[in-house]
C-alpha positions in Angstrom: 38.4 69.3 -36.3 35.2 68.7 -35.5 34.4 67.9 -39.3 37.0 65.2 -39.2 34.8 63.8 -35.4 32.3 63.6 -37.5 33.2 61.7 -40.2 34.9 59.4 -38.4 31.6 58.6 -36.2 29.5 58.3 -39.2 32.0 55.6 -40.9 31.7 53.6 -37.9 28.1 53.9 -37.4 28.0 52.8 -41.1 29.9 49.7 -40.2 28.0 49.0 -37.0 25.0 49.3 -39.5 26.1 46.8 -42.1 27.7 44.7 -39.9 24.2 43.6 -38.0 22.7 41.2 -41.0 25.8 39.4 -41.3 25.3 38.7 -37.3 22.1 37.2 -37.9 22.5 35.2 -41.2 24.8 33.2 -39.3 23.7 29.6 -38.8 25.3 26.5 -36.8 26.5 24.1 -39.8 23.0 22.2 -41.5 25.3 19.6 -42.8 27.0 18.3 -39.8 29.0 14.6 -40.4 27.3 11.1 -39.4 26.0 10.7 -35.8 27.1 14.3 -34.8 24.3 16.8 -33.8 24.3 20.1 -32.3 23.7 20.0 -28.3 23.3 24.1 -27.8 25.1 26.6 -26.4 27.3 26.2 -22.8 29.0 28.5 -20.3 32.7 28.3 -20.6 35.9 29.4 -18.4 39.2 29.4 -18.8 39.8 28.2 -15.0 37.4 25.3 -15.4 36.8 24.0 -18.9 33.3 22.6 -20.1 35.2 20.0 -22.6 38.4 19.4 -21.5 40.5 16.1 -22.2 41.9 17.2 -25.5 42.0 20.7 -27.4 43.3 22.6 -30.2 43.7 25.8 -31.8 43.0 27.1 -35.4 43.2 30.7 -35.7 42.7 31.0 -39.1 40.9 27.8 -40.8 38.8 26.9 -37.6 34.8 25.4 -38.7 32.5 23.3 -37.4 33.0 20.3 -39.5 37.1 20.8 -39.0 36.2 20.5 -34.9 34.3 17.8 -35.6 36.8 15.7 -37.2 39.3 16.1 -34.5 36.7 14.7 -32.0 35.9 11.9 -34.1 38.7 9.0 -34.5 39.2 9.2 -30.6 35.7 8.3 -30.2 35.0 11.4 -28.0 31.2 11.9 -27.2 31.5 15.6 -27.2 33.1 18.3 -29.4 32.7 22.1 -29.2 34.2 25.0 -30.6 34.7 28.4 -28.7 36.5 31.9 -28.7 36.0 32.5 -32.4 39.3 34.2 -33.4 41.3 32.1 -30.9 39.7 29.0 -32.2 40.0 26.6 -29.7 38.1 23.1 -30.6 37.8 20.8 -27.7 36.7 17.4 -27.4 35.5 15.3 -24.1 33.0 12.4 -23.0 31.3 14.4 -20.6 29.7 17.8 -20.1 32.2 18.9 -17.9 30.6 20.8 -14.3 30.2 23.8 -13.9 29.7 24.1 -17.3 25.5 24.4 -18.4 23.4 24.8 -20.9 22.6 28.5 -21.5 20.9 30.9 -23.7 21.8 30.3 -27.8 22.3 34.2 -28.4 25.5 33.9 -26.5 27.0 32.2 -28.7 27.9 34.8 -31.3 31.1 34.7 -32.8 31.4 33.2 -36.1 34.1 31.1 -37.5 37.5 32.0 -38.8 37.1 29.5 -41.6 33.6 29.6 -42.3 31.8 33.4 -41.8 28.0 31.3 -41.8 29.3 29.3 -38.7 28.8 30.2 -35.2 31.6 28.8 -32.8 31.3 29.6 -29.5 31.3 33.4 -27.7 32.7 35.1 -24.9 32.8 32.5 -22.0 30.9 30.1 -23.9 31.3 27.2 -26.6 29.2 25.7 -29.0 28.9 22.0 -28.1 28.1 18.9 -30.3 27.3 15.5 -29.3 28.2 12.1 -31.1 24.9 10.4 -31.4 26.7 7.1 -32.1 26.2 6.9 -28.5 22.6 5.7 -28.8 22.4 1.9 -29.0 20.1 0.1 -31.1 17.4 -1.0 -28.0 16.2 -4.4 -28.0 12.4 -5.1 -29.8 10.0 -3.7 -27.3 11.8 -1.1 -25.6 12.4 2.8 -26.2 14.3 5.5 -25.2 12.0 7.5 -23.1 14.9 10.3 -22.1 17.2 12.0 -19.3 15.5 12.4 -16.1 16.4 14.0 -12.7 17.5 12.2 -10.0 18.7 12.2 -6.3 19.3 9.3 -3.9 17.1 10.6 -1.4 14.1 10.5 -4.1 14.8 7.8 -6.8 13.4 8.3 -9.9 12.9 4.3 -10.3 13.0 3.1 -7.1 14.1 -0.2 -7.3 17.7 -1.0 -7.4 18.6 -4.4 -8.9 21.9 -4.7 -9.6 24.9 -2.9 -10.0 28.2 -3.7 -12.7 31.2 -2.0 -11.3 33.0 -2.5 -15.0 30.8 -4.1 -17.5 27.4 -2.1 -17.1 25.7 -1.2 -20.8 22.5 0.1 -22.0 21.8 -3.7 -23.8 23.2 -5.8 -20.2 20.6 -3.2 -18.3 17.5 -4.0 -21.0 18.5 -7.6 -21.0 17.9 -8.5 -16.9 14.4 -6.1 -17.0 13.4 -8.0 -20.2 12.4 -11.5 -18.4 11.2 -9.9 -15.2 8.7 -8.0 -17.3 9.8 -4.6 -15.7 8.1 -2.0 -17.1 10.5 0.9 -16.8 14.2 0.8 -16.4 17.3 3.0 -16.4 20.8 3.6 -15.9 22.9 6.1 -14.3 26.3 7.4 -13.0 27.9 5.1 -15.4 27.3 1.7 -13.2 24.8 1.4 -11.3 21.2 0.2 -12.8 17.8 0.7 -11.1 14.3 -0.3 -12.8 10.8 -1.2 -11.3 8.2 -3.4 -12.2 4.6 -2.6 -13.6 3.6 -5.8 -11.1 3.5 -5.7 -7.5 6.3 -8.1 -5.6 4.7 -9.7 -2.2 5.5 -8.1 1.1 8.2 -10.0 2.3 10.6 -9.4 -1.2 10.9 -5.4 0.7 11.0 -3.8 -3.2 9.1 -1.0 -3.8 7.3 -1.2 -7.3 5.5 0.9 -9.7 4.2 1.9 -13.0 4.8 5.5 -12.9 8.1 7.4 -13.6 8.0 8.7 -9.6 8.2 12.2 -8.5 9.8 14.4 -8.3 12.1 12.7 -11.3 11.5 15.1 -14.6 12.8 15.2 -18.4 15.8 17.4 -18.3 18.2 17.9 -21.0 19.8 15.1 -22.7 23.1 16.7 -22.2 23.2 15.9 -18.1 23.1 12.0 -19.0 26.8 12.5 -20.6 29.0 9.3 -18.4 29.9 6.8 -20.7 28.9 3.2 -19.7 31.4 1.4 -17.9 31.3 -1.8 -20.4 30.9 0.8 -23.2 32.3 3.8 -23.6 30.2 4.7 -27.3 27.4 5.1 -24.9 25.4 6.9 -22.4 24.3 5.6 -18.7 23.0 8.8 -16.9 25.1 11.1 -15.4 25.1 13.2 -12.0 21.6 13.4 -10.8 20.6 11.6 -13.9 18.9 8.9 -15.3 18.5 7.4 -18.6 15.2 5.6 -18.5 13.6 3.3 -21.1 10.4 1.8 -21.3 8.8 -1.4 -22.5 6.4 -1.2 -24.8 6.5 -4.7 -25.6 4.5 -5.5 -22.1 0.8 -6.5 -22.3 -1.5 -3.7 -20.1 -2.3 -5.2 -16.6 -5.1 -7.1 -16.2 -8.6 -4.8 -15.6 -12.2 -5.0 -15.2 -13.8 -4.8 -18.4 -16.1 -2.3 -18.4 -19.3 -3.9 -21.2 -19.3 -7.3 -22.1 -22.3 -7.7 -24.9 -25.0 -5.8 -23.5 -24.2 -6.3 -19.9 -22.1 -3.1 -18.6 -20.5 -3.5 -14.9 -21.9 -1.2 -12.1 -19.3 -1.6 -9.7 -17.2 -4.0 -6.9 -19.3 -4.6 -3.9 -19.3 -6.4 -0.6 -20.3 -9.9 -0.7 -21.0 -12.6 2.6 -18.7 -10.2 4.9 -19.2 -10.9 8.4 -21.5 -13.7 8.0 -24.0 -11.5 5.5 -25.7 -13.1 2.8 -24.5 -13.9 -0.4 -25.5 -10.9 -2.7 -26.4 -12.7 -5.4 -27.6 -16.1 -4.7 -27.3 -18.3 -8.0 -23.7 -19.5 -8.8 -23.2 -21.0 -11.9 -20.4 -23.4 -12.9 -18.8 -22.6 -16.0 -16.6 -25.4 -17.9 -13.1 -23.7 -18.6 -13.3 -20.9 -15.8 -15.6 -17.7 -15.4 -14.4 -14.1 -17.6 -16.8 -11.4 -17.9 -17.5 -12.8 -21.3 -18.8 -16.3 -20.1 -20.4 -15.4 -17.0 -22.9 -12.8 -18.3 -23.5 -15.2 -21.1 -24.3 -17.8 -18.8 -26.9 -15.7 -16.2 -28.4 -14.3 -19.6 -29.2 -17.3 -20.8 -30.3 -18.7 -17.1 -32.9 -15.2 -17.3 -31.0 -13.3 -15.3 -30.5 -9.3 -15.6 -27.4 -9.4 -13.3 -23.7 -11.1 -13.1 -21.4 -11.1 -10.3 -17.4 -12.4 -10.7 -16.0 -13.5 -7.2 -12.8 -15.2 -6.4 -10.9 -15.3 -9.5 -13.5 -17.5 -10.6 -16.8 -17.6 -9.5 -19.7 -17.0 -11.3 -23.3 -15.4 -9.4 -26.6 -14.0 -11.0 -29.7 -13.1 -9.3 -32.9 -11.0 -10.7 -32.1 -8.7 -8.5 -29.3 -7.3 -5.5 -31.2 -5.8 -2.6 -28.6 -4.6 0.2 -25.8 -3.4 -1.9 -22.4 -2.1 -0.1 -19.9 -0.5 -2.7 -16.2 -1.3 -2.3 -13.4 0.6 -4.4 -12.5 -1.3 -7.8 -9.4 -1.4 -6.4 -10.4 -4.2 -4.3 -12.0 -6.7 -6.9 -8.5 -6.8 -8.0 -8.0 -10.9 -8.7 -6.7 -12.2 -11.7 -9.5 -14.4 -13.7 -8.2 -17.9 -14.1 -9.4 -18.3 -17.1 -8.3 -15.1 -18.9 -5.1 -13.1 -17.4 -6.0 -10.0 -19.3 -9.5 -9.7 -16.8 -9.9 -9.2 -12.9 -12.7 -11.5 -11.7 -13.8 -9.9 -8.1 -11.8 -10.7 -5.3 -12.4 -12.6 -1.9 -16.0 -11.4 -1.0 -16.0 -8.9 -3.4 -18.1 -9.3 -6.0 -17.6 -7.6 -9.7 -21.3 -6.7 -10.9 -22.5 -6.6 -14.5 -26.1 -5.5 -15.4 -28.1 -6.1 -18.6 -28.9 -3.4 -20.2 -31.7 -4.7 -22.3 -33.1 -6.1 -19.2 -36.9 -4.8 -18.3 -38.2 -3.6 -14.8 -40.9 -1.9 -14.5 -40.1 1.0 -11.7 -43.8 1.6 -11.3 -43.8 -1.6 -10.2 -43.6 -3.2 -7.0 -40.7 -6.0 -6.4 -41.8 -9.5 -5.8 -40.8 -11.9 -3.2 -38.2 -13.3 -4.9 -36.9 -10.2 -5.5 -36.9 -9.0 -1.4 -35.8 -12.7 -0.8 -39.1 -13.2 0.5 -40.2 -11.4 3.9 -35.9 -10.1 4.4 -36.1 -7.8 7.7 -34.8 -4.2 7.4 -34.3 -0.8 9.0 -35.6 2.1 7.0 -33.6 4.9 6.2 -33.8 8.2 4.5 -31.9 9.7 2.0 -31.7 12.6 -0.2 -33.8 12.3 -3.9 -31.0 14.3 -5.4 -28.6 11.4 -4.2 -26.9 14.3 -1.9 -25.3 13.6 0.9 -26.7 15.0 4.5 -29.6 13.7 4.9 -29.4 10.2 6.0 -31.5 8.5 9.2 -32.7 6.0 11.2 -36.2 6.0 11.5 -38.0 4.2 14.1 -41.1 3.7 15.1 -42.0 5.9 18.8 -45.0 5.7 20.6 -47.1 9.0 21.8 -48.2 10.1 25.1 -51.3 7.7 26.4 -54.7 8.9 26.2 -55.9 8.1 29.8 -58.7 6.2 29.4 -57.7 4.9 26.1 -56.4 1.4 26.0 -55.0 2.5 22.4 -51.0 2.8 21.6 -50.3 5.3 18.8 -47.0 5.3 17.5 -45.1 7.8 14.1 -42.6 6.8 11.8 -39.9 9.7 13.7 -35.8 10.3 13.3 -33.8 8.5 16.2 -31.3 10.4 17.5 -30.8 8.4 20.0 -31.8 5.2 19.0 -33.3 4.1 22.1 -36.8 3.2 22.7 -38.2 3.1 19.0 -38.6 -0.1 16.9 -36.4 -0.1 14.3 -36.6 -3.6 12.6 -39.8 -3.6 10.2 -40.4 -6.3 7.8 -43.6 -5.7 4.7 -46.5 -8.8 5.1 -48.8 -8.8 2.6 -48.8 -5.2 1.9 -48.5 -4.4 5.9 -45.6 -2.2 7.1 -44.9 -4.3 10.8 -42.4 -3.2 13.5 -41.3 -6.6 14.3 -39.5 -5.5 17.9 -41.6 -3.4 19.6 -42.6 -5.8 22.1 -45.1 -8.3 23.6 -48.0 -5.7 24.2 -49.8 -5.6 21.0 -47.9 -5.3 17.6 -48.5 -1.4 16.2 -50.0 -1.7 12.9 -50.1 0.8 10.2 -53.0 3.5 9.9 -52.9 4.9 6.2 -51.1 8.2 5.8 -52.9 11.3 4.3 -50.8 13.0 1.2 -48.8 15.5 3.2 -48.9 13.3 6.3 -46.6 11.1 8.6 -46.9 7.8 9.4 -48.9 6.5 12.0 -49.2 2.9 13.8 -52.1 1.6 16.0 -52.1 -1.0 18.7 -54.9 -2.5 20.5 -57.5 -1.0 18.1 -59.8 -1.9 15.6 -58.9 0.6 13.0 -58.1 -1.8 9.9 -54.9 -2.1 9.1 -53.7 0.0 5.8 -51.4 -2.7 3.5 -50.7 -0.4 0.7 -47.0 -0.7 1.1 -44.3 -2.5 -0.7 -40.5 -2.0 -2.0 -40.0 -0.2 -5.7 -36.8 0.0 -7.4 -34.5 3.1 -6.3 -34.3 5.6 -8.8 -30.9 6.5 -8.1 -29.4 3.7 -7.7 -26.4 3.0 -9.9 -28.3 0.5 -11.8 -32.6 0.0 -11.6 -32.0 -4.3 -10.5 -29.4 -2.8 -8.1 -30.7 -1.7 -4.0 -31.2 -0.7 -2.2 -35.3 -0.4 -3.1 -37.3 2.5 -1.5 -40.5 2.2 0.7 -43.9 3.3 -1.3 -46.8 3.8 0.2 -50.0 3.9 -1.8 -47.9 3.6 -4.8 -46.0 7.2 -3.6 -42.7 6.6 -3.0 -41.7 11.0 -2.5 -41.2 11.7 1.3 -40.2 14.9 2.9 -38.4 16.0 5.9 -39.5 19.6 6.7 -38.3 21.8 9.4 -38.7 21.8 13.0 -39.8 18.0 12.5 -38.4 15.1 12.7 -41.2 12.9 11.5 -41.0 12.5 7.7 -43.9 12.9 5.3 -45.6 11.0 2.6 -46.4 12.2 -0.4 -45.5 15.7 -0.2 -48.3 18.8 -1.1 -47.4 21.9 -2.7 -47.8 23.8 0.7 -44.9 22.2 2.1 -41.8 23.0 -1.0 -39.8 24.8 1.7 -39.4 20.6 2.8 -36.2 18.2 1.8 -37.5 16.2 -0.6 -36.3 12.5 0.2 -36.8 8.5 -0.1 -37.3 6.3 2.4 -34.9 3.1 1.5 -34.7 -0.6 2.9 -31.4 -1.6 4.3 -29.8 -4.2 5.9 -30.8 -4.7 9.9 -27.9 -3.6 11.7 -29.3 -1.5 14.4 -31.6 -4.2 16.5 -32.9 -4.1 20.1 
């Protein structure tokens, strides 16, 4: 008895053993017939069928290409084949719910009529989609896929229209073609949304973009499976899908170029906000409208290192831009008139090119054409690494009185309350002045040792130091761009060191635990 056990067991572990490689030589059909192309593997019930709306059952002679052809002169957009030995082919327009896409290894079985054929397993069916679905697009526009979508999140967020009975892929490509939409897509079978690469104005209440939004995502092709109301050989979307397209045909927006020549921009800045000064004072005329192109040609041949676009259309270059205030690109955001493919500034904002072949000496100090001869300013530090954290006022406070002594001293200190110091200072032939301290004798400037602070002198005889004048900022995003840095006996390294709030030139060995800084020129907006 137990001889005959164990025989039997080793005749069925010999078939379990040979019966492995034919498992895994088996292949879903190479050759499939025109349009038709495998869509994976599915979960299948017999309570709630996957493919549904018409079946059929081989149990002997059932293949791939033998399901297929059933499927095929009703025009059905899906066909799958299942159970194996029952050999039930099934055909449908839809992915049926619940039914989903799961693993490949579970379908397993092969085919009655073909042993190299997989068709279906247990509770799942091997499903094939007709690709006739996919229109030709329209020149300029491609298939960019299924997405996910929900109606509290659209994926394009625009709705446009919707086509209760005649809605197509082509009818949906053919309204966002002339309104130069960028995106646009179709879904549960009739309704159409899309969205524009261009902004609409306020009052249109359209949201517009040129990003497929969040949280939309690719998903399997399979979920856009609703046939298009006007035509049923295609696809528009599905449940909590989308079918989006793009146009490629579309010019990019408009932008700022970047070089023009050997003029490179440095960035959209404030320009005559608030009553300020322009921020470059020579406008040019240029016949046929201002680009990037034609306005740094024109200040380069006028001997100008810098170019400013305003306006759409506007065309500025100076020699050099004292007080600049950087805006976001963002907001030099106009069209230029005479190129739609450029942005030209905006309404005082300025788009500024610099020539890079242009020569300043920073060792230099800037003329008076340069500082717009004599321009008032506060003075105010900042760090030399171009850190943030250390940026003041400085003012100019006067000392305890010597009794006796009809003298006024005064040092170049931190404000930190901004009350009782001079703050305006203007330069006069090589004279650092505080213009407001008042009526009782102007303080004038006593040279500084290296290491020291600044000091000023009223009612006194002590000669007045004028070894000050403005120098190009080193880390400024340009060298003709402000806003210029205070030197003083051609030195223009300060420090701040601790326990002090008087800053001091030209900094000595002895004092490295100090924050190395600059002392810059800005616009006068603190004045008493």
């Amino acid at each position: 008895m137990s001889f005959i056990v164990n025989w039997v067991l080793s005749i069925l572990l010999i078939r379990v053993t040979t019966a492995s490689p034919a498992l895994t030589a088996r292949q879903t059909a190479s050759n499939l017939p025109d349009n038709w192309v495998p869509a994976g593997c599915f979960s299948d019930s017999t309570s709630s069928r996957t493919l549904r709306v018409a079946s059929f059952t081989d149990v002997n002679n059932m293949t791939i290409e033998w399901c297929l052809s059933f499927c095929t002169p009703a025009g059905y957009n899906f066909a799958g084949v299942e159970f194996a030995r029952l050999s039930i082919k099934v055909c449908d327009n839809i992915i049926e719910s619940p039914g989903q896409s799961i693993d490949g290894t579970s379908c397993d079985m092969s085919c009655t009529g073909d042993s190299d054929e997989i068709c279906g397993g247990s509770n799942a069916i091997s499903v094939f989609h007709n690709a006739l679905g996919t229109p030709n697009l329209p020149q300029g526009w491609d298939n960019v896929g299924c997405y996910s979508d929900s109606p509290d999140a659209r994926t394009l967020r625009t709705a446009a229209f919707t086509d209760v009975t005649n809605m197509t892929i082509e009818s949906c490509l053919a309204f966002c073609t002339p309104a130069g939409y960028n995106f646009a897509g179709v879904e549960f079978s009739r309704v159409l949304y899309n969205f524009n690469a261009a902004l609409f104005s306020a009052n249109n209440n359209v949201d517009c973009d040129n990003d497929i939004e969040a949280p939309g995502s690719a998903i399997n092709s399979t979920n856009c499976n609703m046939p298009c109301a006007g035509n049923s050989a295609e696809f528009c979307g599905g449940s909590g899908a989308i079918n989006i397209f793009k146009n490629i045909a579309l010019p990019p927006p408009p932008s700022i170029k970047q070089t023009v020549g050997t003029f490179e921009y440095k960035g959209c800045f404030e320009d005559g906000v608030d009553g300020a000064p322009r921020s470059l004072q020579h406008e040019i005329t240029i016949a046929g409208g201002a680009t990037a192109e034609t306005c740094t040609a024109a200040c380069q041949a006028a001997g100008f290192p810098l170019a400013g676009l305003e306006f759409g259309k506007e065309c500025w270059c100076d020699s050099y831009f004292l007080f600049p205030t950087v805006s976001p690109d963002s907001e030099c955001s106009s069209i230029c008139d005479a190129d739609n493919s450029e942005l030209c500034g905006a309404g005082n904002r300025l788009a500024v090119y610099q020539d890079t072949n242009a020569v300043l000496d920073s060792q230099q100090c800037l003329n008076g054409t340069q500082l717009r001869n004599n321009v008032l300013f506060n003075l105010h530090t900042i760090a030399a690494d171009g850190t943030n954290g250390i940026s003041f006022i400085l003012g100019a406070f006067e000392t305890t009185a010597v009794i006796g002594d009809p003298r006024d001293f005064f040092f170049l200190e931190i404000d930190p309350s901004l009350v009782n110091a001079a703050h305006i200072f203007d330069i006069s032939g090589g004279v650092l002045i505080p213009t407001n301290e008042g009526t009782d004798g102007i303080p004038l400037p006593i040279q500084p040792a290296p290491g020291g602070a600044q000091e000023f002198v009223s009612h006194s005889n002590i000669p007045e130091f004028n070894g000050y004048c403005a120098k190009p900022n080193p880390i400024s995003p340009g060298l003709f761009l402000g806003p210029p840095v205070l030197s003083v006996s051609g030195e223009i390294h300060w420090a701040l060191c601790p326990s002090s709030s008087t800053p001091v030139v030209s900094p000595q060995p002895s004092q490295d635990n100090c924050t190395k800084i600059f002392v810059t020129l800005t616009p006068p907006v603190i004045n008493f």
